[in-house]
C-alpha positions as CSV (number, residue, x, y, z in Angstrom):
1,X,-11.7,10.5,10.5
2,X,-8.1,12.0,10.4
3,X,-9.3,15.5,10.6
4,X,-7.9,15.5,14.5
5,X,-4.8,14.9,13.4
6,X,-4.7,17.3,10.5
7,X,-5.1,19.6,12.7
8,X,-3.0,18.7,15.4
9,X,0.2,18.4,12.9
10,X,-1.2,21.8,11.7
11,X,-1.1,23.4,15.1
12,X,2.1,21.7,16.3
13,X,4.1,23.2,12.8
14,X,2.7,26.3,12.3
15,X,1.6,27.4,15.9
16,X,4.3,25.3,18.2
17,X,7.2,25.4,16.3
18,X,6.3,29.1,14.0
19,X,6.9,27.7,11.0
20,X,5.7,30.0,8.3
21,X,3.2,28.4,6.1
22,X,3.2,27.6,3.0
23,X,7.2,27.3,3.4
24,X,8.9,24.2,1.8
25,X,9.8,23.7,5.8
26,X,6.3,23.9,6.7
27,X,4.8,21.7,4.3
28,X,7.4,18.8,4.7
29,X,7.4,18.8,8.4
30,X,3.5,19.0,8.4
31,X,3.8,15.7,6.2
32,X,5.7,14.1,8.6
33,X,4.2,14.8,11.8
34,X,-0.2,13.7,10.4
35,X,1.2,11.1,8.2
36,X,3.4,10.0,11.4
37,X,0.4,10.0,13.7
38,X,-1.8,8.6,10.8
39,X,0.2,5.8,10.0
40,X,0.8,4.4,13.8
41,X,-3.0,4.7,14.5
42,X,-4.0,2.6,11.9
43,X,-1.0,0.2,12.2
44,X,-2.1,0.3,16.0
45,X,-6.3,0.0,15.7
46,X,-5.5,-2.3,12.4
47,X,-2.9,-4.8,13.3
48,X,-5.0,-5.5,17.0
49,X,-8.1,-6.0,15.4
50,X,-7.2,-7.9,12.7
51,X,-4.7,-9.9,15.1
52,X,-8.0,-10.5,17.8
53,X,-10.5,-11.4,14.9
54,X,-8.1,-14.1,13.6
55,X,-8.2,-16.3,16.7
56,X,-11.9,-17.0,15.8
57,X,-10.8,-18.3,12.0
58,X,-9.0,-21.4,11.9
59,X,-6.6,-20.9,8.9
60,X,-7.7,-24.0,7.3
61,X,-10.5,-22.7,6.6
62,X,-8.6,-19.2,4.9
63,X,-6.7,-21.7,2.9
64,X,-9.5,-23.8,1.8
65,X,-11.9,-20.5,1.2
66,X,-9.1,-18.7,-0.9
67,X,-6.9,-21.2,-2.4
68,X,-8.1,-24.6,-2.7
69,X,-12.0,-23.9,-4.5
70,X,-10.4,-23.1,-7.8
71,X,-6.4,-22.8,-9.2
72,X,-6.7,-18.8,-9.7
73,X,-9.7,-18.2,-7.9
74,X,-7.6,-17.0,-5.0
75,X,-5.3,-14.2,-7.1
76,X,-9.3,-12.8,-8.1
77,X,-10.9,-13.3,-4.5
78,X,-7.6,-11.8,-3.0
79,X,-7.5,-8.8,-5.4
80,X,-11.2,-8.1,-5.1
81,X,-11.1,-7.9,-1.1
82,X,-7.9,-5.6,-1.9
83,X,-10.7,-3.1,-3.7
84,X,-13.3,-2.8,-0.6
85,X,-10.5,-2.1,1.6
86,X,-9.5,1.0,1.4
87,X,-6.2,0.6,3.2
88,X,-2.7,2.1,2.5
89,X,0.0,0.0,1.8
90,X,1.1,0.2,5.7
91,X,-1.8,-0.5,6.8
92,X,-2.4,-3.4,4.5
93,X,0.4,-5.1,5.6
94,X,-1.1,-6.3,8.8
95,X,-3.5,-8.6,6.6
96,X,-1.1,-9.6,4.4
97,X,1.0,-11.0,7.4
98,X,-2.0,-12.4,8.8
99,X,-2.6,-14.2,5.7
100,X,0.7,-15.6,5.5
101,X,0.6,-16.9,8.9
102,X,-2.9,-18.1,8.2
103,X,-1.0,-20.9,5.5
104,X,-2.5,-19.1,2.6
105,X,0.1,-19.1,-0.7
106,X,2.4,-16.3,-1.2
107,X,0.8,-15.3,-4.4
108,X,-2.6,-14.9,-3.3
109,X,-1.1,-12.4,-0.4
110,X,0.5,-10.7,-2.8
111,X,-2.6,-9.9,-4.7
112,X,-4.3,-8.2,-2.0
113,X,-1.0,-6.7,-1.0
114,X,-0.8,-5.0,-4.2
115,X,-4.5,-4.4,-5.0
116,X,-5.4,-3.3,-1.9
117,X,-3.6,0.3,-2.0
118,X,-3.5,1.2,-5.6
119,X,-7.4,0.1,-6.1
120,X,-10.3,0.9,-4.1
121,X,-14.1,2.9,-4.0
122,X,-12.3,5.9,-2.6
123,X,-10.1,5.7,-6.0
124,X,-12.9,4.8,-7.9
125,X,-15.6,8.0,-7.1
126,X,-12.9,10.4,-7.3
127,X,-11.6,9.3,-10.2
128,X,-15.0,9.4,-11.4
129,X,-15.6,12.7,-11.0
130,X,-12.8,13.9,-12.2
131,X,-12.1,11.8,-15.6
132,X,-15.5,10.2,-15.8
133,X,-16.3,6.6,-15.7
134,X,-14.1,5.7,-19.0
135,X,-10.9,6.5,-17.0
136,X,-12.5,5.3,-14.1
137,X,-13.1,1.7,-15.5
138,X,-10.4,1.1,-17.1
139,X,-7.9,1.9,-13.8
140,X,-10.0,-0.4,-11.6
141,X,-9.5,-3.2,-14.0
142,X,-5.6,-2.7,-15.0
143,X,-5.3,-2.3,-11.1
144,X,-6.7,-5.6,-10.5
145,X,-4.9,-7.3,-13.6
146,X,-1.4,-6.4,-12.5
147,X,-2.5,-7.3,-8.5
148,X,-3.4,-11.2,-10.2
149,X,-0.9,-11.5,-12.8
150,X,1.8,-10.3,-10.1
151,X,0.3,-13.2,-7.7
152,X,1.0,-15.6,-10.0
153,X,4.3,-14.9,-11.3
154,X,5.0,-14.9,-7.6
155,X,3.7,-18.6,-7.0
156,X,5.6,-20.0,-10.3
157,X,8.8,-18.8,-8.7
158,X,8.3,-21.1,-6.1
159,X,10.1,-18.4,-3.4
160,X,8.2,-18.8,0.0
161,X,11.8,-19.3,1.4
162,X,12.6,-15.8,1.3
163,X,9.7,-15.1,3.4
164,X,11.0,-14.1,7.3
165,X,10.8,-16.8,9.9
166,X,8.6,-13.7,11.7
167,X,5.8,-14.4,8.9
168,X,5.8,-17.8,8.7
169,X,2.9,-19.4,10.9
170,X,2.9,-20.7,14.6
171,X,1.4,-24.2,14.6
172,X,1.5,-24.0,18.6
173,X,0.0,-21.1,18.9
174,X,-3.7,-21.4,19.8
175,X,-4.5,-18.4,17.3
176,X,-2.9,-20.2,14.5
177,X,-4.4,-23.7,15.4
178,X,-8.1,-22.8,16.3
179,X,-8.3,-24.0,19.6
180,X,-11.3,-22.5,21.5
181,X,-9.9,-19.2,23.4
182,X,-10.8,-17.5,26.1
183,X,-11.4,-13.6,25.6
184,X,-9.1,-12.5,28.0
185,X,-6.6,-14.9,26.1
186,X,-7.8,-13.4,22.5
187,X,-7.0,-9.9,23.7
188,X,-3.7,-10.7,25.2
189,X,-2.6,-12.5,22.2
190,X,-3.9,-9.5,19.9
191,X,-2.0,-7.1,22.5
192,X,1.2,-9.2,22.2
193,X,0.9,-9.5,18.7
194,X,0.3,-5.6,18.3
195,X,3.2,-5.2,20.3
196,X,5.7,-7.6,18.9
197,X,5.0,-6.1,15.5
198,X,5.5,-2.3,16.0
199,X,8.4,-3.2,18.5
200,X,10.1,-4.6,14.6
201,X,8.9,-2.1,12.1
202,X,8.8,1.3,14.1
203,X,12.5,2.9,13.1
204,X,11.6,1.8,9.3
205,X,8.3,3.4,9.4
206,X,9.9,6.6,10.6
207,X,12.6,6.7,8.1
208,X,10.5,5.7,5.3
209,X,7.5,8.8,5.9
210,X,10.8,11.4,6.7
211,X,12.2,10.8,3.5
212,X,9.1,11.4,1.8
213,X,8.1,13.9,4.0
214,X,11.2,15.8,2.2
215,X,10.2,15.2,-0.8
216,X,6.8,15.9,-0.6
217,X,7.9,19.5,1.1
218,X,10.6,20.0,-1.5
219,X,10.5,18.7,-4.5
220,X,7.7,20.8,-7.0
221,X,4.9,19.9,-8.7
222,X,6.0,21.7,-12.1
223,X,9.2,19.2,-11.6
224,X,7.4,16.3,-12.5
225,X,5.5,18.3,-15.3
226,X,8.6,19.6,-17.1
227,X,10.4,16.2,-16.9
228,X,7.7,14.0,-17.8
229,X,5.1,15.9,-21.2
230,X,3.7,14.1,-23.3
231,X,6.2,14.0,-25.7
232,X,8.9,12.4,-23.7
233,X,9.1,8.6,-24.3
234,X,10.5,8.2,-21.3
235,X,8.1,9.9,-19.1
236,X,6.2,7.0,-18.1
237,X,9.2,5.0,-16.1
238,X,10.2,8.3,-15.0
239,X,7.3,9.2,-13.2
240,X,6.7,5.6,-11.9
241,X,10.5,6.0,-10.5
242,X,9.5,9.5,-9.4
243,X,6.4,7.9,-7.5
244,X,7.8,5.4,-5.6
245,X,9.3,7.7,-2.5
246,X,6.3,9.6,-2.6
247,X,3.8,8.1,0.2
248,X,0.1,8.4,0.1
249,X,-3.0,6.9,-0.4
250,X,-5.3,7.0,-3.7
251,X,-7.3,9.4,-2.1
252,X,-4.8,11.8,-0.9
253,X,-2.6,11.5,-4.8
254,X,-5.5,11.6,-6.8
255,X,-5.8,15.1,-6.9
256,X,-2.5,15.4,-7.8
257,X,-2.7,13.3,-10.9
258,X,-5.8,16.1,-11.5
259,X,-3.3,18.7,-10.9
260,X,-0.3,17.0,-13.4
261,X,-2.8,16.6,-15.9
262,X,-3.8,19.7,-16.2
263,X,-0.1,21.2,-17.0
264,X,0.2,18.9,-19.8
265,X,1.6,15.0,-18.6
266,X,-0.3,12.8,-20.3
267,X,-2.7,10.6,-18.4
268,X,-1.2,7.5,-18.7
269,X,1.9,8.8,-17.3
270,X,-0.2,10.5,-14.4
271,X,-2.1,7.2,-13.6
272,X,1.3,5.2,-13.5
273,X,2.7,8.0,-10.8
274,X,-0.4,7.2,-8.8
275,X,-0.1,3.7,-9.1
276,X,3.8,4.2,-7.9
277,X,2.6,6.1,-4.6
278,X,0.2,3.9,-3.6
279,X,1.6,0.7,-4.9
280,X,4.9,1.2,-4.4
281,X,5.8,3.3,-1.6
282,X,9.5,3.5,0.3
283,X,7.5,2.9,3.7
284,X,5.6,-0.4,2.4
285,X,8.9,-1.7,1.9
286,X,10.6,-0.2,4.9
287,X,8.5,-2.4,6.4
288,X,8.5,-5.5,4.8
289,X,11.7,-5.9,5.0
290,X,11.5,-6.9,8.3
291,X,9.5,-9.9,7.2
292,X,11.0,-11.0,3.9
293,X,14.5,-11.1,2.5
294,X,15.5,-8.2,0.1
295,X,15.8,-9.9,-2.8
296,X,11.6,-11.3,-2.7
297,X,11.1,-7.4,-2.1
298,X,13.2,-6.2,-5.1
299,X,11.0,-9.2,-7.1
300,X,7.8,-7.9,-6.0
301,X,9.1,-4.1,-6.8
302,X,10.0,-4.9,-10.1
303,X,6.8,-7.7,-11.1
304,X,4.3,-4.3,-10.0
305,X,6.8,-1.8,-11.8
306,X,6.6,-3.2,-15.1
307,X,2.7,-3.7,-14.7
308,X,2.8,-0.1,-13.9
309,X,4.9,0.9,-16.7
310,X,3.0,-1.4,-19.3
311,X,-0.5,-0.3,-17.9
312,X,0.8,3.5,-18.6
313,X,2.0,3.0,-22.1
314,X,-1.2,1.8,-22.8
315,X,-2.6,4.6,-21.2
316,X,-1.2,7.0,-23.2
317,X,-2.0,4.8,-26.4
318,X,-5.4,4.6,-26.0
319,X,-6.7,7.5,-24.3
């Protein structure tokens, strides 16, 4: 689906601007420009549709179906939806809002917000056919254990207040109550939406994909190798430090867990670097913190670290 755009990025570096390729130039500026144009297409199909499909849900009916059946059935149903969707953490963010206006509890967004990037079938084949169904297992289900257990530490803080007044949900808006619509009406509301949305979180999108657009073009493979073998106790948080500007989806970091793995870090510490970059990215949070206060985005950053850094360790322990 994004081969267009790999090679438009591709002709607009290299052909347009004569970069040479395979320069530390080339690569990061490449980065920036398809993940760029990635990014704001799915933002842009993601946010509308998701935004147009909610006006035909009344949200009491996403509270009741998520959250009211069972106490934790909504951190499992919320983590498992996070799985079949393979979305990035941008792009996942659009739901999560969603959810949040829809009444659902914090915790429960959370859980998909978390599950949704690190764990998901494009993350599952590949891993399976590169570790086998062992490794493969076992990251689906640590995936999903930190995306509930983070859920619920998030509930028992009891810190909805730090949520944005941009998140929080409309009560007279007709796509929030679930009064009948008319289509015109659902499409302007989902254009409006779309637009009041981008109009907030463009300039941290940018700024979060250049700087790891730099690092991506500059900083080495064999960096991460030397600093973090397996017989460094400290590689584990290092990596999942490491990982956090790093921007990508499972699919696009997987192979470079392969590639780490094969000059000696130790899987566990490999697996936590992926789970960093897809989990924990500098965008994700660029954007989020246009709809919560820092401090419930420095909570949620450090619940999912140490679930990272735990789910390494054990890694490496047991593998």
């Amino acid at each position: 689906m994004f081969l267009p755009i790999e090679w438009f990025s591709k002709w607009l570096t290299f052909g347009v601007f004569g970069i040479v390729k395979g320069s530390m130039l080339g690569e990061a500026v490449n980065f920036f420009i398809f993940d760029t144009v990635k990014v704001f297409l799915l933002l842009t199909v993601i946010i509308f549709c998701v935004s147009y499909l909610r006006t035909y849900l009344p949200p009491e009916k996403v509270r009741y179906f998520i959250s009211k059946r069972n106490k934790y059935l909504g951190y499992i149903m919320a983590s498992a939806l996070g799985i079949v969707t393979p979305f990035c953490t941008c792009s996942a963010i659009p739901l999560f809002l969603g959810f949040i206006q829809a009444g659902v509890p914090l915790g429960v967004t959370f859980s998909f917000l978390v599950a949704s990037p690190m764990i998901n079938e494009i993350a599952l084949v590949m891993l399976l056919g590169m570790f086998g169904w062992k490794i493969a297992l076992i990251y689906i289900g640590s995936g999903m254990v930190i995306a509930i257990v983070s859920g619920i530490i998030i509930d028992q803080l009891n810190i909805k207040h730090l949520v944005a007044n941009f998140a929080t949900p409309d009560a007279s808006n007709p796509a929030y109550t679930g009064a009948s619509m008319m289509q015109n009406e659902r499409f302007v509301f989902a254009r409006d939406y779309l637009g009041s949305v981008l109009k907030k979180v463009w300039p941290y999108v940018i700024v979060g994909i250049g700087i790891g657009a730099w690092i991506h073009g500059y900083v080495p493979v064999d960096f991460l190798a030397k600093i973090a073998g397996r017989d460094k106790w400290y590689a584990v948080p290092m990596a999942t430090l490491i990982g956090i500007p790093l921007y990508s989806n499972a699919a696009g970091v997987i192979p470079l867990v392969s590639a780490l793995t094969e000059k000696g870090v130790a899987l566990g510490t490999t697996l936590a670097f992926m789970m960093a970059v897809t989990g924990l990215s500098l965008p994700e949070f660029m954007i989020l913190k246009t709809v919560m206060k820092t401090k419930l985005i420095l909570i949620f950053a450090g619940i999912v670290g140490v679930g990272i850094i735990i789910t390494g360790y054990l890694f490496n322990l047991i593998l």
